[in-house]
C-alpha positions as CSV (number, residue, x, y, z in Angstrom):
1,X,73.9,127.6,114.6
2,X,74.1,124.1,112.7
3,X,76.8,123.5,110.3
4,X,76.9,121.6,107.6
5,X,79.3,118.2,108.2
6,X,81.6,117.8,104.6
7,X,81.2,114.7,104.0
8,X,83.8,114.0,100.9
9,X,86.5,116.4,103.2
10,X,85.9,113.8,105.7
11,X,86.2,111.0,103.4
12,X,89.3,112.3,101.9
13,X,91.0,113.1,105.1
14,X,90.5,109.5,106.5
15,X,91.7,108.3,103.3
16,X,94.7,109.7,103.4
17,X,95.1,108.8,106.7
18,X,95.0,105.2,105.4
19,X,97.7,106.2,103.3
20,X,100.0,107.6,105.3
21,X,99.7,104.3,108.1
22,X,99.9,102.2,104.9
23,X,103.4,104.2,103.9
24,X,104.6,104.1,107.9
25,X,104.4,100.1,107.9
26,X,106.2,100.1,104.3
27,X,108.7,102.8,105.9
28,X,109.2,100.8,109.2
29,X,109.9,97.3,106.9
30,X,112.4,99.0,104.5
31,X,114.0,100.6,108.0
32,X,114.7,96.9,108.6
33,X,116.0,95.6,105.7
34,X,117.9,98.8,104.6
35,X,121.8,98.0,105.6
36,X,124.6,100.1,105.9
37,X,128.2,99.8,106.8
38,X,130.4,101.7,108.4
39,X,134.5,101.3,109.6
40,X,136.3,102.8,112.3
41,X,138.9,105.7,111.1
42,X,141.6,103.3,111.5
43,X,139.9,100.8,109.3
44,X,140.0,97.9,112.2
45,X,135.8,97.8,113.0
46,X,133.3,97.4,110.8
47,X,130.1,97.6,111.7
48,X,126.8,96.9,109.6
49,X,123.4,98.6,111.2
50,X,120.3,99.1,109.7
51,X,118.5,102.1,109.2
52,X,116.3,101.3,112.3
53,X,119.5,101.3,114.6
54,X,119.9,98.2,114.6
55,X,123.5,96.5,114.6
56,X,123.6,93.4,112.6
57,X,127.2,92.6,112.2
58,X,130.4,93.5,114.0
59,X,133.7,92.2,112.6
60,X,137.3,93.2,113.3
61,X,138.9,93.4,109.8
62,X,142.4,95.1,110.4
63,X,145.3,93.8,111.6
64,X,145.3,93.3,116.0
65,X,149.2,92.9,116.0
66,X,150.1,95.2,118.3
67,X,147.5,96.8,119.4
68,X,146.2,97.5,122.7
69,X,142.9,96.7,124.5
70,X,142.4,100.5,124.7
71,X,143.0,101.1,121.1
72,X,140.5,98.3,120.1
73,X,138.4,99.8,122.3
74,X,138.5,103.0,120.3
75,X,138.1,101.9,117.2
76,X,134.9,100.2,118.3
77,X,133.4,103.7,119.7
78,X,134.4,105.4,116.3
79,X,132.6,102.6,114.7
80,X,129.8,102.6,116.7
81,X,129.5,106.2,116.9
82,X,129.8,106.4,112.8
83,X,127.2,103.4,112.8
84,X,124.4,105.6,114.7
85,X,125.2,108.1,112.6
86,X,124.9,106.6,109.1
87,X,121.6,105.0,110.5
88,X,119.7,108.6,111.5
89,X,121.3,109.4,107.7
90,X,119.8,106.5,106.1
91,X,116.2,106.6,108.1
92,X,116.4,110.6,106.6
93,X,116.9,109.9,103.6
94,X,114.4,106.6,103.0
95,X,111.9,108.7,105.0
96,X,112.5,111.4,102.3
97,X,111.6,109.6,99.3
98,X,108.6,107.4,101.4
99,X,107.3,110.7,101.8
100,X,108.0,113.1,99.5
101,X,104.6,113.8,98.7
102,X,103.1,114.6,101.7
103,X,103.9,117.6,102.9
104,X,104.3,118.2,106.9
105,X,101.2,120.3,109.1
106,X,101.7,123.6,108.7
107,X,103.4,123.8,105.7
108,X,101.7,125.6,103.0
């Protein structure tokens, strides 16, 4: 049994496949330039990291007197924990207004 080939669904559906790569390189380039900074809970470490992961910038900004290798240490985990973090939050939410329109498979 032959069926007939929809030629304008096809067209459509490759065009908005164009769309969506087109939106992915835009997403992956603001990902890039998109900064965020974070500080340890003691206020020692700040760390800057972009919404693609990346770390950019680590600076020590409180006062060392005093403190011990281990403490250092921990502020730079609870930094670069908190930096992870408000990277996945960022790539959520940029990804959320890239795409708003489009709607995920499955979803009616």
């Amino acid at each position: 049994m032959a069926r007939e080939i929809d030629e304008a669904w096809i067209e459509e559906a490759v065009e908005r496949y164009r769309r969506i790569e087109s939106l992915r390189a835009e997403f992956d380039k603001a990902a890039r330039a998109l900064e965020v900074t974070v500080r340890s809970p003691d206020g020692l470490v700040e760390i800057i990291v972009t919404a693609s992961g990346d770390i950019t910038d680590v600076r020590v900004v409180g006062d060392l007197d005093g403190r011990r290798n281990a403490e250092l240490s921990r502020s730079i985990h609870a930094a670069v924990t908190a930096a992870a973090d408000a990277a996945r939050w960022a790539r959520d939410k940029l990804h959320a207004e890239m795409f708003a329109d489009y709607r995920r498979l499955g979803e009616a």
